[in-house]
PyMOL Python script that loads the backbone (N, CA, C, O; Angstrom):
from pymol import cmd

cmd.read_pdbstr("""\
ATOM      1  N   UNK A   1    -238.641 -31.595 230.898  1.00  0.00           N
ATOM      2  CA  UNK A   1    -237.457 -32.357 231.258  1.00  0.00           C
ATOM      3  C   UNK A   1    -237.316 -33.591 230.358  1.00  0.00           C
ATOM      4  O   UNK A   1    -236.367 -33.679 229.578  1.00  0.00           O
ATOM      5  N   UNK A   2    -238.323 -34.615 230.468  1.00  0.00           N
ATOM      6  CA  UNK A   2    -238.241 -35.753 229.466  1.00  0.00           C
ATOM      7  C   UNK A   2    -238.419 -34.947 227.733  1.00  0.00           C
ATOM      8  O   UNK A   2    -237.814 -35.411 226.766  1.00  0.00           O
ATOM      9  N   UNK A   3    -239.067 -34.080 227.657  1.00  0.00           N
ATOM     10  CA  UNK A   3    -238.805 -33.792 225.781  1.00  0.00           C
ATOM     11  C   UNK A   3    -237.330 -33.357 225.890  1.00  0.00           C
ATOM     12  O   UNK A   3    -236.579 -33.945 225.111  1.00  0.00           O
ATOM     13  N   UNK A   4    -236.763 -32.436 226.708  1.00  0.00           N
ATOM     14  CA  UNK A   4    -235.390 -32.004 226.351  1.00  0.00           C
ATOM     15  C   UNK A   4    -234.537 -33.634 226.185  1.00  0.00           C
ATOM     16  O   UNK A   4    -234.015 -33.842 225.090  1.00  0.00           O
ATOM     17  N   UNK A   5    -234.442 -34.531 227.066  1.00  0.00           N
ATOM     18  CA  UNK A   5    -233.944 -35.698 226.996  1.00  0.00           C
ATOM     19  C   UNK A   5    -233.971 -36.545 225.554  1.00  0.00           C
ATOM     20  O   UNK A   5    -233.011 -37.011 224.941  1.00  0.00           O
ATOM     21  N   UNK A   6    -235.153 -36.581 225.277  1.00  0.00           N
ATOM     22  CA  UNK A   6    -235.680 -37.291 223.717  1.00  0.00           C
ATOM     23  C   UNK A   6    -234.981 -36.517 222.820  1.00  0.00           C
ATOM     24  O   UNK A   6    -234.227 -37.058 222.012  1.00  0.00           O
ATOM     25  N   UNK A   7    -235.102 -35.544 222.845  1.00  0.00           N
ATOM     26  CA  UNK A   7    -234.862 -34.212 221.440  1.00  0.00           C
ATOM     27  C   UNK A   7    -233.083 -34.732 221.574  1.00  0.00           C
ATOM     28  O   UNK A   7    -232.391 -35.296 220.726  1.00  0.00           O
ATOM     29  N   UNK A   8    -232.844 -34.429 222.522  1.00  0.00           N
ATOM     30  CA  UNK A   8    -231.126 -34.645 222.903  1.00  0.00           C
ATOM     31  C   UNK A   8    -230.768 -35.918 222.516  1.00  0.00           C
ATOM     32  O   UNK A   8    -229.748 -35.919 221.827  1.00  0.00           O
ATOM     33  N   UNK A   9    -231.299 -37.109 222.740  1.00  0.00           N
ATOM     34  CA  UNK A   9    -230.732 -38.337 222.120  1.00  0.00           C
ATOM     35  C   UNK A   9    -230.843 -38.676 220.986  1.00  0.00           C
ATOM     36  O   UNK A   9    -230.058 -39.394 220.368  1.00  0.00           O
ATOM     37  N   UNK A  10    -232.283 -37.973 220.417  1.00  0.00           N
ATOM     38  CA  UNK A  10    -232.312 -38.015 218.612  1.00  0.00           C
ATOM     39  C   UNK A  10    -231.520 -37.499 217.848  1.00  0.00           C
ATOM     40  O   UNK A  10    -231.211 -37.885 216.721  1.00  0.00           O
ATOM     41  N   UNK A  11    -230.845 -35.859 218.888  1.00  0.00           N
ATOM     42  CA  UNK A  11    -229.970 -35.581 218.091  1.00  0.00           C
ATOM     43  C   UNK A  11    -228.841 -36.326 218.217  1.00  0.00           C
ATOM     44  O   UNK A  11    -228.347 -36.496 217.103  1.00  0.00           O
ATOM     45  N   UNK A  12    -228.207 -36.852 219.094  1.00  0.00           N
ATOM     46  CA  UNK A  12    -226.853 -37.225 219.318  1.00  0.00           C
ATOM     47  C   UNK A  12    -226.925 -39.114 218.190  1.00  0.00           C
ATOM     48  O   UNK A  12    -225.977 -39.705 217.673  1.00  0.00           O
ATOM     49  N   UNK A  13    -228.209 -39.449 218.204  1.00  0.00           N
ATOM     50  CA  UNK A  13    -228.211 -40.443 216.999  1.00  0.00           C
ATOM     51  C   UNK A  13    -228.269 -40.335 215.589  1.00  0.00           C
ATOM     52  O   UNK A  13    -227.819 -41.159 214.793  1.00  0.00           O
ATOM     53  N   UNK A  14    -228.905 -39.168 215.298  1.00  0.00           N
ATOM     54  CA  UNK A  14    -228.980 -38.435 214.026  1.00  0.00           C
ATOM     55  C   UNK A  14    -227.140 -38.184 214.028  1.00  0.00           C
ATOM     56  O   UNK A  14    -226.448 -38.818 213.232  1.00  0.00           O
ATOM     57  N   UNK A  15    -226.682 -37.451 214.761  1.00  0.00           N
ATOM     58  CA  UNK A  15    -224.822 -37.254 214.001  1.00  0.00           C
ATOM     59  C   UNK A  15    -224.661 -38.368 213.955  1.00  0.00           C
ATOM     60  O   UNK A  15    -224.457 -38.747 212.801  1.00  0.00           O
ATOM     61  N   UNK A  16    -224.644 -39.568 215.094  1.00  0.00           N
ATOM     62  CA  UNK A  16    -224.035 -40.948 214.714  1.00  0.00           C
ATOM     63  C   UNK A  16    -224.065 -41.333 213.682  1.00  0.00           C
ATOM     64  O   UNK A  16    -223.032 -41.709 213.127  1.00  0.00           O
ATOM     65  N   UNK A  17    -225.568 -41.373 212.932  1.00  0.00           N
ATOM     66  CA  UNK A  17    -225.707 -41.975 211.723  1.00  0.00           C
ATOM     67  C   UNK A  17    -225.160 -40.737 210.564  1.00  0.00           C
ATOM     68  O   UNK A  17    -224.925 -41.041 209.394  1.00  0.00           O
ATOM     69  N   UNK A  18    -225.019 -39.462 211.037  1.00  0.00           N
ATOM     70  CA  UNK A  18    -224.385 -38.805 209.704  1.00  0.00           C
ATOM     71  C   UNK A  18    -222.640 -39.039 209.787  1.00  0.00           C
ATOM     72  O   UNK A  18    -221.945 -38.629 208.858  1.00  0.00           O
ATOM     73  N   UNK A  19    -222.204 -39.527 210.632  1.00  0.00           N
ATOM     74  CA  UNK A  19    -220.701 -39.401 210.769  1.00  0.00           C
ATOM     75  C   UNK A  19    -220.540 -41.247 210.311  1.00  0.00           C
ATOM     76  O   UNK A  19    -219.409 -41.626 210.007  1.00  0.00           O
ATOM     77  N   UNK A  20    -221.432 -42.040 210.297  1.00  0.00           N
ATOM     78  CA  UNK A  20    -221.320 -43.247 209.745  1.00  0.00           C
ATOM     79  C   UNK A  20    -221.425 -43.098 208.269  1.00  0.00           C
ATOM     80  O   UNK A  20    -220.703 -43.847 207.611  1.00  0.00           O
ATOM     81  N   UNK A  21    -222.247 -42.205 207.584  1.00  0.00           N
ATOM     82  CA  UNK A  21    -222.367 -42.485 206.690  1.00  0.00           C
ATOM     83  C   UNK A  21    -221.575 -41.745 205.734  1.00  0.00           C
ATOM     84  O   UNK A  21    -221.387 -41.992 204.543  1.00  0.00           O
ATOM     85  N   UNK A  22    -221.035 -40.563 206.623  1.00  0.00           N
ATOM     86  CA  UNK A  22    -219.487 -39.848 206.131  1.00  0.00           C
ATOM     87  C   UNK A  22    -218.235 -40.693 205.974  1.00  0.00           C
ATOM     88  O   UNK A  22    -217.342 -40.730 205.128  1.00  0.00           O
ATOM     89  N   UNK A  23    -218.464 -41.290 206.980  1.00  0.00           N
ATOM     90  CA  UNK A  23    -217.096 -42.406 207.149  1.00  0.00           C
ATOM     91  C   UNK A  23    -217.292 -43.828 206.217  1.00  0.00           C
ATOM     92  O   UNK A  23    -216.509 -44.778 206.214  1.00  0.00           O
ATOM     93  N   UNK A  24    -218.577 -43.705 205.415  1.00  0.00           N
ATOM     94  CA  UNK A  24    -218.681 -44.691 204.520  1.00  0.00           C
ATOM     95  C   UNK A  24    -218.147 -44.492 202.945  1.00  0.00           C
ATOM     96  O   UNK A  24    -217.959 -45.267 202.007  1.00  0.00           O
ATOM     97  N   UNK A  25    -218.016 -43.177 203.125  1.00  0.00           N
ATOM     98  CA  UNK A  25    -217.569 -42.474 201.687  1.00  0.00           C
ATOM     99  C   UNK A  25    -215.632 -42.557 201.051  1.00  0.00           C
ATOM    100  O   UNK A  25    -215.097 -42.224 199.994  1.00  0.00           O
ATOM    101  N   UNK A  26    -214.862 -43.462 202.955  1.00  0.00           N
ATOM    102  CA  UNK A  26    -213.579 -43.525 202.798  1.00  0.00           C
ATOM    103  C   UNK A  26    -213.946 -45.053 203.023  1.00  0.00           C
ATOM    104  O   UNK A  26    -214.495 -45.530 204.016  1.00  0.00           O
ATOM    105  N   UNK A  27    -213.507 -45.739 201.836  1.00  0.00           N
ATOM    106  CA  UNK A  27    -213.551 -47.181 201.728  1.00  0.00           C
ATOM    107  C   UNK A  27    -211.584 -47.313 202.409  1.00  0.00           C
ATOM    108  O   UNK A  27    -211.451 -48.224 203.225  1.00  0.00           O
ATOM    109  N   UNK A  28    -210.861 -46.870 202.239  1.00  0.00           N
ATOM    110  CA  UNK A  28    -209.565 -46.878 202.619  1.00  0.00           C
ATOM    111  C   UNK A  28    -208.957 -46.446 204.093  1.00  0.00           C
ATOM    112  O   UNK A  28    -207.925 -45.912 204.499  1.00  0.00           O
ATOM    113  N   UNK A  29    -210.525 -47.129 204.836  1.00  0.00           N
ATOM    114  CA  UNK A  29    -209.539 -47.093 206.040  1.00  0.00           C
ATOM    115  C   UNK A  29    -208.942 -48.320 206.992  1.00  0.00           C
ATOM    116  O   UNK A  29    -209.033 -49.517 206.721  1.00  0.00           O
ATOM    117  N   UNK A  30    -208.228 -47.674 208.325  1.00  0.00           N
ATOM    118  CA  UNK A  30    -207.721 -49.165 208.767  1.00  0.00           C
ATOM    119  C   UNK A  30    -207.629 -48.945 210.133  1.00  0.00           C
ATOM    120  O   UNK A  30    -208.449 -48.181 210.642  1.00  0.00           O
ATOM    121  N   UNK A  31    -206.565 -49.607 210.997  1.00  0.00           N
ATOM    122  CA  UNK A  31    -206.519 -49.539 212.508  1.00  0.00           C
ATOM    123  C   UNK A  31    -208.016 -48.946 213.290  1.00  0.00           C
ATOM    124  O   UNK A  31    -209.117 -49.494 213.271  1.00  0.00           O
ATOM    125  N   UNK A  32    -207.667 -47.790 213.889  1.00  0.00           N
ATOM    126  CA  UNK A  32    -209.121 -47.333 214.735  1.00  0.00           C
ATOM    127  C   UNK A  32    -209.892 -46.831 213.700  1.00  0.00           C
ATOM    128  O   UNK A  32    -211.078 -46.799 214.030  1.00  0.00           O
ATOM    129  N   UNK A  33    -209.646 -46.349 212.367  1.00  0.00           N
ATOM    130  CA  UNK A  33    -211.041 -45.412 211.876  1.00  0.00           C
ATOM    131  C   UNK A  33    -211.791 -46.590 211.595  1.00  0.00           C
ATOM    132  O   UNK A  33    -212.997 -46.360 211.687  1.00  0.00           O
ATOM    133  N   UNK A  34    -211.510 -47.827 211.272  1.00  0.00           N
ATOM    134  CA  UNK A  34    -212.025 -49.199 210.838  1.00  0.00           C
ATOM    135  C   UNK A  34    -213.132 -49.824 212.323  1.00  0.00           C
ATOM    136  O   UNK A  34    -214.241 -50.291 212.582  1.00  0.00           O
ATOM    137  N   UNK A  35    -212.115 -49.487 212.802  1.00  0.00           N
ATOM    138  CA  UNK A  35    -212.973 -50.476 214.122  1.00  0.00           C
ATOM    139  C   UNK A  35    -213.948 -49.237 214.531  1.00  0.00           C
ATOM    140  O   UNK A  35    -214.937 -49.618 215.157  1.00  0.00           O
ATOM    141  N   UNK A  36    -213.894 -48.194 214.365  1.00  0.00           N
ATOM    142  CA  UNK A  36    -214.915 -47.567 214.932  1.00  0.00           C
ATOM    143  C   UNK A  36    -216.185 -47.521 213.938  1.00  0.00           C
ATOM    144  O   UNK A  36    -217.366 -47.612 214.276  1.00  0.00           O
ATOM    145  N   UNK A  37    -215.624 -47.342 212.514  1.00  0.00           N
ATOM    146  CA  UNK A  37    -216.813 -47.431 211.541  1.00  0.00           C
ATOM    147  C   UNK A  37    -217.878 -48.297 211.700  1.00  0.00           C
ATOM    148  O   UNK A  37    -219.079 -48.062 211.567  1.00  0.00           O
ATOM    149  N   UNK A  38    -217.016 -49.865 212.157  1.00  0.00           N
ATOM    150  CA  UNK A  38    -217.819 -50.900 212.146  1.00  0.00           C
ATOM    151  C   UNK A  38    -218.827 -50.759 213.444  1.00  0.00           C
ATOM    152  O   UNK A  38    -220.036 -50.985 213.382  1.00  0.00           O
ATOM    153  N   UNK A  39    -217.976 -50.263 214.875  1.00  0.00           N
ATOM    154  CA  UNK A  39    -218.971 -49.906 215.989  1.00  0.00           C
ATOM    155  C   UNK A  39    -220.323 -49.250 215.669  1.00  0.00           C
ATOM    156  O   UNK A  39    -221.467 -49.415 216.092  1.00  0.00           O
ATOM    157  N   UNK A  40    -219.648 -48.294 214.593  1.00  0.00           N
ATOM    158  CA  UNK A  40    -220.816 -46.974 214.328  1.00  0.00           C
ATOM    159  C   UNK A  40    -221.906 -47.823 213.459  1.00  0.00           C
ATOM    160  O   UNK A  40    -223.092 -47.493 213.460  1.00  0.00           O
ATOM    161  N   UNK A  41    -221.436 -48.899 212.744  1.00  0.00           N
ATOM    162  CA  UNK A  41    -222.106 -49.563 212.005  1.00  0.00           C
ATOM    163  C   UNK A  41    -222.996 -50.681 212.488  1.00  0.00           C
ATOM    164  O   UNK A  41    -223.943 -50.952 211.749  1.00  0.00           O
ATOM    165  N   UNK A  42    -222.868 -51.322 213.509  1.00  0.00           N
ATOM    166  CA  UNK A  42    -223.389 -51.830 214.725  1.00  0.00           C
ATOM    167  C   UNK A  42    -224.915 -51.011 215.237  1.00  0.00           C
ATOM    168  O   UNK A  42    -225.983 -51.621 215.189  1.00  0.00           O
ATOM    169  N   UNK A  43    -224.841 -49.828 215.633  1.00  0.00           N
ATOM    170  CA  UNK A  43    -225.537 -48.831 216.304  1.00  0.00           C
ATOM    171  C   UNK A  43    -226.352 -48.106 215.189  1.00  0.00           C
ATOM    172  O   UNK A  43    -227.211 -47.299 215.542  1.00  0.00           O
ATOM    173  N   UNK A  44    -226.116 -48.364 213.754  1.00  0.00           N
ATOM    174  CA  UNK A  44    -226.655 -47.606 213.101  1.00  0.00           C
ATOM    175  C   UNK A  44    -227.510 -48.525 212.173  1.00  0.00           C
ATOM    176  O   UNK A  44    -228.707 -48.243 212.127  1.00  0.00           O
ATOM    177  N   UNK A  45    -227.017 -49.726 211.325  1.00  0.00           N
ATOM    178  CA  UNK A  45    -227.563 -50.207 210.665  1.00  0.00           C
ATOM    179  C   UNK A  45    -228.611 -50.985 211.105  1.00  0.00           C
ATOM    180  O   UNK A  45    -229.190 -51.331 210.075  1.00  0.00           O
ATOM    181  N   UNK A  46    -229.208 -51.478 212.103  1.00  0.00           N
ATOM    182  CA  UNK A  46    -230.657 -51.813 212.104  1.00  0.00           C
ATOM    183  C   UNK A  46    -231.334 -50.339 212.063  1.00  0.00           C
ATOM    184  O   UNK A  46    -232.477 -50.477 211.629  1.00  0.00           O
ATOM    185  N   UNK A  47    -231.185 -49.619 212.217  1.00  0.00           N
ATOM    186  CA  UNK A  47    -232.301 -48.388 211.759  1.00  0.00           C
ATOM    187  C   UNK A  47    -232.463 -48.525 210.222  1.00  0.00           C
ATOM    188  O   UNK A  47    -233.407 -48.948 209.555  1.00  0.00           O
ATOM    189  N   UNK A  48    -231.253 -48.037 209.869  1.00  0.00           N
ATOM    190  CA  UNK A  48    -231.042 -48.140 208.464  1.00  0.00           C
ATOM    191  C   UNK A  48    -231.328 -48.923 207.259  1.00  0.00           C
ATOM    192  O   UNK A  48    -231.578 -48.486 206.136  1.00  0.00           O
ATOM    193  N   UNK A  49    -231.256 -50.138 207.645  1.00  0.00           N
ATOM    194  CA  UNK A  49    -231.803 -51.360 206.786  1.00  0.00           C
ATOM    195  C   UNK A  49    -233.542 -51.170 206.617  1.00  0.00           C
ATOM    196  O   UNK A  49    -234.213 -51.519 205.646  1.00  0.00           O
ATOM    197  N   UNK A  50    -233.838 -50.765 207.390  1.00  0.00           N
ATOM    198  CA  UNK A  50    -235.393 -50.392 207.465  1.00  0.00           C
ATOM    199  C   UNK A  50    -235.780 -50.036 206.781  1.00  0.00           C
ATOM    200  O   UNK A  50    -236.915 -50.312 206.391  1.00  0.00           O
ATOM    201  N   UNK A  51    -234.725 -48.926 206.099  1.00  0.00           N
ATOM    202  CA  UNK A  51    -235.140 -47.845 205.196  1.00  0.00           C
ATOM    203  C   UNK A  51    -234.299 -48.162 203.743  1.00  0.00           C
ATOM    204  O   UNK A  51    -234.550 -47.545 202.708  1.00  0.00           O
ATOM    205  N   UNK A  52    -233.207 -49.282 203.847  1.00  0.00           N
ATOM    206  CA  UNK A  52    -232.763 -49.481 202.706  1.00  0.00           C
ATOM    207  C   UNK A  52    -233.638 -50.622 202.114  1.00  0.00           C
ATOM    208  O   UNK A  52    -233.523 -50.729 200.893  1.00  0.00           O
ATOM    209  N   UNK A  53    -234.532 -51.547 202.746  1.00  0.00           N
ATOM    210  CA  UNK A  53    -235.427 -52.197 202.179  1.00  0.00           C
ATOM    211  C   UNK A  53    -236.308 -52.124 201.068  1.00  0.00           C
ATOM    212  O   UNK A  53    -236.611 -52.924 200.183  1.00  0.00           O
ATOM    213  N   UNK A  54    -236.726 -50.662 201.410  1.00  0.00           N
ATOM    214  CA  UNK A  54    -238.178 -49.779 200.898  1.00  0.00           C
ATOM    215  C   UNK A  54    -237.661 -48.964 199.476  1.00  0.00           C
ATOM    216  O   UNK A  54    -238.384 -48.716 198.511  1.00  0.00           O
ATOM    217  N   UNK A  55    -235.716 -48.502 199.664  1.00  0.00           N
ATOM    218  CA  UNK A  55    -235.827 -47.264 198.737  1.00  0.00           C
ATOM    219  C   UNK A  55    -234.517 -47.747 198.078  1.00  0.00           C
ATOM    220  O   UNK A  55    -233.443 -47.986 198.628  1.00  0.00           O
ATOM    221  N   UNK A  56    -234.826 -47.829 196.875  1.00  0.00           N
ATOM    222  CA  UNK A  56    -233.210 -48.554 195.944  1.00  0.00           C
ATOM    223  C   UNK A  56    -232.266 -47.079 195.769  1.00  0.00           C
ATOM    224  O   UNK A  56    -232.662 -45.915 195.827  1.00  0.00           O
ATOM    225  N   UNK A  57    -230.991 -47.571 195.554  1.00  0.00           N
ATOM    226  CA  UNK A  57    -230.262 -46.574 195.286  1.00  0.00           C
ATOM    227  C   UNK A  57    -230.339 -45.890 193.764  1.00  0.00           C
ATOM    228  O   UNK A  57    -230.305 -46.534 192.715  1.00  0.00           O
ATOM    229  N   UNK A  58    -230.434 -44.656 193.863  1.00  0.00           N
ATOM    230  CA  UNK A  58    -230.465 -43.821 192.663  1.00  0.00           C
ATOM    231  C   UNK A  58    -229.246 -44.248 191.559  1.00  0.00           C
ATOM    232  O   UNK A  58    -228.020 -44.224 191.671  1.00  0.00           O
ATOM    233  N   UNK A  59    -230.097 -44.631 190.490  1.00  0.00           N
ATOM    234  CA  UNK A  59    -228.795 -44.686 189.857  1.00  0.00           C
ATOM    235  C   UNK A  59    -228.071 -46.011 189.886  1.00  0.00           C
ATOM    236  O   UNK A  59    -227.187 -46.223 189.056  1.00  0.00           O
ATOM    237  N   UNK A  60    -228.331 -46.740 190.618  1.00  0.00           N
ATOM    238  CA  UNK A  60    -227.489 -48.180 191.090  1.00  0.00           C
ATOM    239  C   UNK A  60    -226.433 -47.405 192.208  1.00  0.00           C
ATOM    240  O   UNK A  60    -226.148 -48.244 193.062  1.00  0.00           O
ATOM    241  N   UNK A  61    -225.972 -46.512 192.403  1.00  0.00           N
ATOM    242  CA  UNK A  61    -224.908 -46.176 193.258  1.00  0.00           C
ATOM    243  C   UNK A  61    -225.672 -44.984 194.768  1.00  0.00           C
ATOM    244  O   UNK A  61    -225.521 -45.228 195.965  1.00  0.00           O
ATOM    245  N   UNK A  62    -226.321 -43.959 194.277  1.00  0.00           N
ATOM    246  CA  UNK A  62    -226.152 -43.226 195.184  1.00  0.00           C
ATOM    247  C   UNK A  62    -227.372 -43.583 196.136  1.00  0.00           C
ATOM    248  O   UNK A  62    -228.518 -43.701 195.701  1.00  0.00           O
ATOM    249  N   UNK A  63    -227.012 -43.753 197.540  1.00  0.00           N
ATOM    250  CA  UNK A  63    -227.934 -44.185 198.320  1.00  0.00           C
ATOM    251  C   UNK A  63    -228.545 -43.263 199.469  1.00  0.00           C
ATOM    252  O   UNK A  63    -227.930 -42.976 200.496  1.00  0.00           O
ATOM    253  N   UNK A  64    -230.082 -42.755 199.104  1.00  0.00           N
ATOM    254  CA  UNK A  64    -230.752 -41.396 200.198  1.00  0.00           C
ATOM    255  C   UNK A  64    -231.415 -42.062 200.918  1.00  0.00           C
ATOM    256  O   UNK A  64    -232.345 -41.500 201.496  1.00  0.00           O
ATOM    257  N   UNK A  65    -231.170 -43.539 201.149  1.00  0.00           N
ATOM    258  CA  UNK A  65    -232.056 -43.803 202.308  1.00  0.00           C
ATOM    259  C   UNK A  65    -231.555 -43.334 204.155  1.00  0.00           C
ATOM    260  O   UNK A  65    -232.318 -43.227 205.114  1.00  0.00           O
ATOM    261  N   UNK A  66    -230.574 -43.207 204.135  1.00  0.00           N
ATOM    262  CA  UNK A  66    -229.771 -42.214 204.932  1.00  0.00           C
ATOM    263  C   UNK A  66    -231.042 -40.876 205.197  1.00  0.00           C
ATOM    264  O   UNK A  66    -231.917 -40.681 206.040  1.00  0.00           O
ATOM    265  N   UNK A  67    -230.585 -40.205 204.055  1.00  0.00           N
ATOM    266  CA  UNK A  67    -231.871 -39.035 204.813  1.00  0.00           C
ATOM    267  C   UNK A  67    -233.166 -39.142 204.676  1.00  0.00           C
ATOM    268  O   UNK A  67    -233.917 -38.409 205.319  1.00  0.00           O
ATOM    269  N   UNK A  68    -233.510 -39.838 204.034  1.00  0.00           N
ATOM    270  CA  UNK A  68    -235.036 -40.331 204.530  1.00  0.00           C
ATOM    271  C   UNK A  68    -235.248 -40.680 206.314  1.00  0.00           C
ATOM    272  O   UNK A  68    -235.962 -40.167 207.175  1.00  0.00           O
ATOM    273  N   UNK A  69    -234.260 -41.786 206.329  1.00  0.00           N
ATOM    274  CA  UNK A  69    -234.264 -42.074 207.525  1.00  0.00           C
ATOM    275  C   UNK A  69    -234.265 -40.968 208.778  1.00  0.00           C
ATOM    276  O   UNK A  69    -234.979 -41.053 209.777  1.00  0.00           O
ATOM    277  N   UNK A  70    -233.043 -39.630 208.419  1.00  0.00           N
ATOM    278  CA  UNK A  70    -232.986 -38.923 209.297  1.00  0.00           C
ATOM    279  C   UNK A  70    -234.123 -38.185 209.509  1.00  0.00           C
ATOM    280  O   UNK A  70    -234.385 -37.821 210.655  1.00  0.00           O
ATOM    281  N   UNK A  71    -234.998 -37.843 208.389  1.00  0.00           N
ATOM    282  CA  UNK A  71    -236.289 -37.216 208.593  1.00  0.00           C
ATOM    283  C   UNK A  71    -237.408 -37.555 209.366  1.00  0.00           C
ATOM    284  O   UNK A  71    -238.244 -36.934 210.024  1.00  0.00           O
ATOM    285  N   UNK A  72    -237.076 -39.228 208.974  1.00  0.00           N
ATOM    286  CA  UNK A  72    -237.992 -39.778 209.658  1.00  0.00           C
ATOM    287  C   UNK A  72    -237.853 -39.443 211.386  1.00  0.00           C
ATOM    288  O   UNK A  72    -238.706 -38.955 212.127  1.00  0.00           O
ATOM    289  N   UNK A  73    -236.569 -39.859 211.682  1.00  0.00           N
ATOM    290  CA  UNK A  73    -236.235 -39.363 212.974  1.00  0.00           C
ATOM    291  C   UNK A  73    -236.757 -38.432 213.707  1.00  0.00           C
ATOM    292  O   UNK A  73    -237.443 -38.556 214.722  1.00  0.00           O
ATOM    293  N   UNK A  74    -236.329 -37.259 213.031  1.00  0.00           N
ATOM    294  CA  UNK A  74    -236.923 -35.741 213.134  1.00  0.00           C
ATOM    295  C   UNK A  74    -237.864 -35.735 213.370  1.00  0.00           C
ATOM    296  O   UNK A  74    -238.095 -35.557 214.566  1.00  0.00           O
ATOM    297  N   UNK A  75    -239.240 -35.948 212.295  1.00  0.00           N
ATOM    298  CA  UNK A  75    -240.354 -35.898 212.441  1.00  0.00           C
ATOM    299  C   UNK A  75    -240.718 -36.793 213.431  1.00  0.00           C
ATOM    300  O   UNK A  75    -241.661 -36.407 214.122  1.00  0.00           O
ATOM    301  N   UNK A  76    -240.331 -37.689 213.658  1.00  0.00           N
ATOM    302  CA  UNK A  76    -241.291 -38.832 214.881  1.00  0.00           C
ATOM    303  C   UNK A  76    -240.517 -38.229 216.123  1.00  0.00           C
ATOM    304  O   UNK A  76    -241.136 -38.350 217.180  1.00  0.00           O
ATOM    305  N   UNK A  77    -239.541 -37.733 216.187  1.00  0.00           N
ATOM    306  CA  UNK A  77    -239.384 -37.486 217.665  1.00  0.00           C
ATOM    307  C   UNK A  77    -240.062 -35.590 217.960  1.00  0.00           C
ATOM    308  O   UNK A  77    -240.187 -34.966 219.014  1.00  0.00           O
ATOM    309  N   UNK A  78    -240.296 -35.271 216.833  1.00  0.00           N
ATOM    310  CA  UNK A  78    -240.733 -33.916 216.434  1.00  0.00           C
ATOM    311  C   UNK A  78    -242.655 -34.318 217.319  1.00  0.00           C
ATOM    312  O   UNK A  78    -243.069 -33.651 218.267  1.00  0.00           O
ATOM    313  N   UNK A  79    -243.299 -35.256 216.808  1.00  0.00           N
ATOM    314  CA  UNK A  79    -244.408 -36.087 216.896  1.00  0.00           C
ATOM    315  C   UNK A  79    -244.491 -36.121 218.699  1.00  0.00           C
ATOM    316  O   UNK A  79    -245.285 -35.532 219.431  1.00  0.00           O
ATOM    317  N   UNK A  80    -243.264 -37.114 219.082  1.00  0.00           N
ATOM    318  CA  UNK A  80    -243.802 -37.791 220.171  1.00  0.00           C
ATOM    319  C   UNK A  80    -243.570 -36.370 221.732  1.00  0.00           C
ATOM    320  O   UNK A  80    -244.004 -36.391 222.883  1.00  0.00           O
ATOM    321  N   UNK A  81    -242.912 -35.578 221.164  1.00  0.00           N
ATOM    322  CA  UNK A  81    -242.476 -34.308 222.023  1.00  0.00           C
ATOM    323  C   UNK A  81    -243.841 -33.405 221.795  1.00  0.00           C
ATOM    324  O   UNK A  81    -244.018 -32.379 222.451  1.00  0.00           O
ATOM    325  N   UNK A  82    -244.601 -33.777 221.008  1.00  0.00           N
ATOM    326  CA  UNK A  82    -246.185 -32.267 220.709  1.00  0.00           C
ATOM    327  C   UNK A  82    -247.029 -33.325 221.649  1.00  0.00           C
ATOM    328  O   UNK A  82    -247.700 -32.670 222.446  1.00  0.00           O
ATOM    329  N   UNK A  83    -247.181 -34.444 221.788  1.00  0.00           N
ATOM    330  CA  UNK A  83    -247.955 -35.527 222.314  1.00  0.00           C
ATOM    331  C   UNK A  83    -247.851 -35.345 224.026  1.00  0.00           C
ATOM    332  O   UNK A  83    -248.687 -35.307 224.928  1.00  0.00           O
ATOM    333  N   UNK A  84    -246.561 -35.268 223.968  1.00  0.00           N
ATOM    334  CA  UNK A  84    -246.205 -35.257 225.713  1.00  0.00           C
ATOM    335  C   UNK A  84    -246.902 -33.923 226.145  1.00  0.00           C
ATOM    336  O   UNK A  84    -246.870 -33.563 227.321  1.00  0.00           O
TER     337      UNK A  84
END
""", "prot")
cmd.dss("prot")
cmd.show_as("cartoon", "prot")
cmd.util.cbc("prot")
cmd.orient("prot")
């Protein structure tokens, strides 16, 4: 009961942060896609900064600390569900 719960909220934070970082790729938005980006951006970027600390962007532009991060996710909630 509690691993189905964990597994379920990692996933539903894992899309958050992939639909933030989709919605980072349209610099041209406004009204609600704006205010929600920034919500999503709220909820997402202290994870994220964690991982943009550690790993520079490729190139000066392209930035994988995004899926690092999601792996990390994966694997630690992958971790704390074999433990239980």
């Amino acid at each position: 009961m509690i691993t189905a719960i964990i597994v379920n909220l990692a996933n539903a934070y894992s899309m958050v942060i992939f639909i933030y970082v989709m919605m980072s790729w349209f610099p041209n938005m406004g009204g609600f896609l704006l205010d929600l980006y920034e919500a999503l951006g709220k909820i997402c970027d202290p994870f994220l900064d964690l991982f943009k600390r550690f790993i520079p962007p490729i190139g000066g532009m392209v930035d994988i600390s995004p899926i690092v991060a999601l792996l990390v996710l994966q694997f630690g909630v992958r971790l704390i569900v074999a433990l239980l």
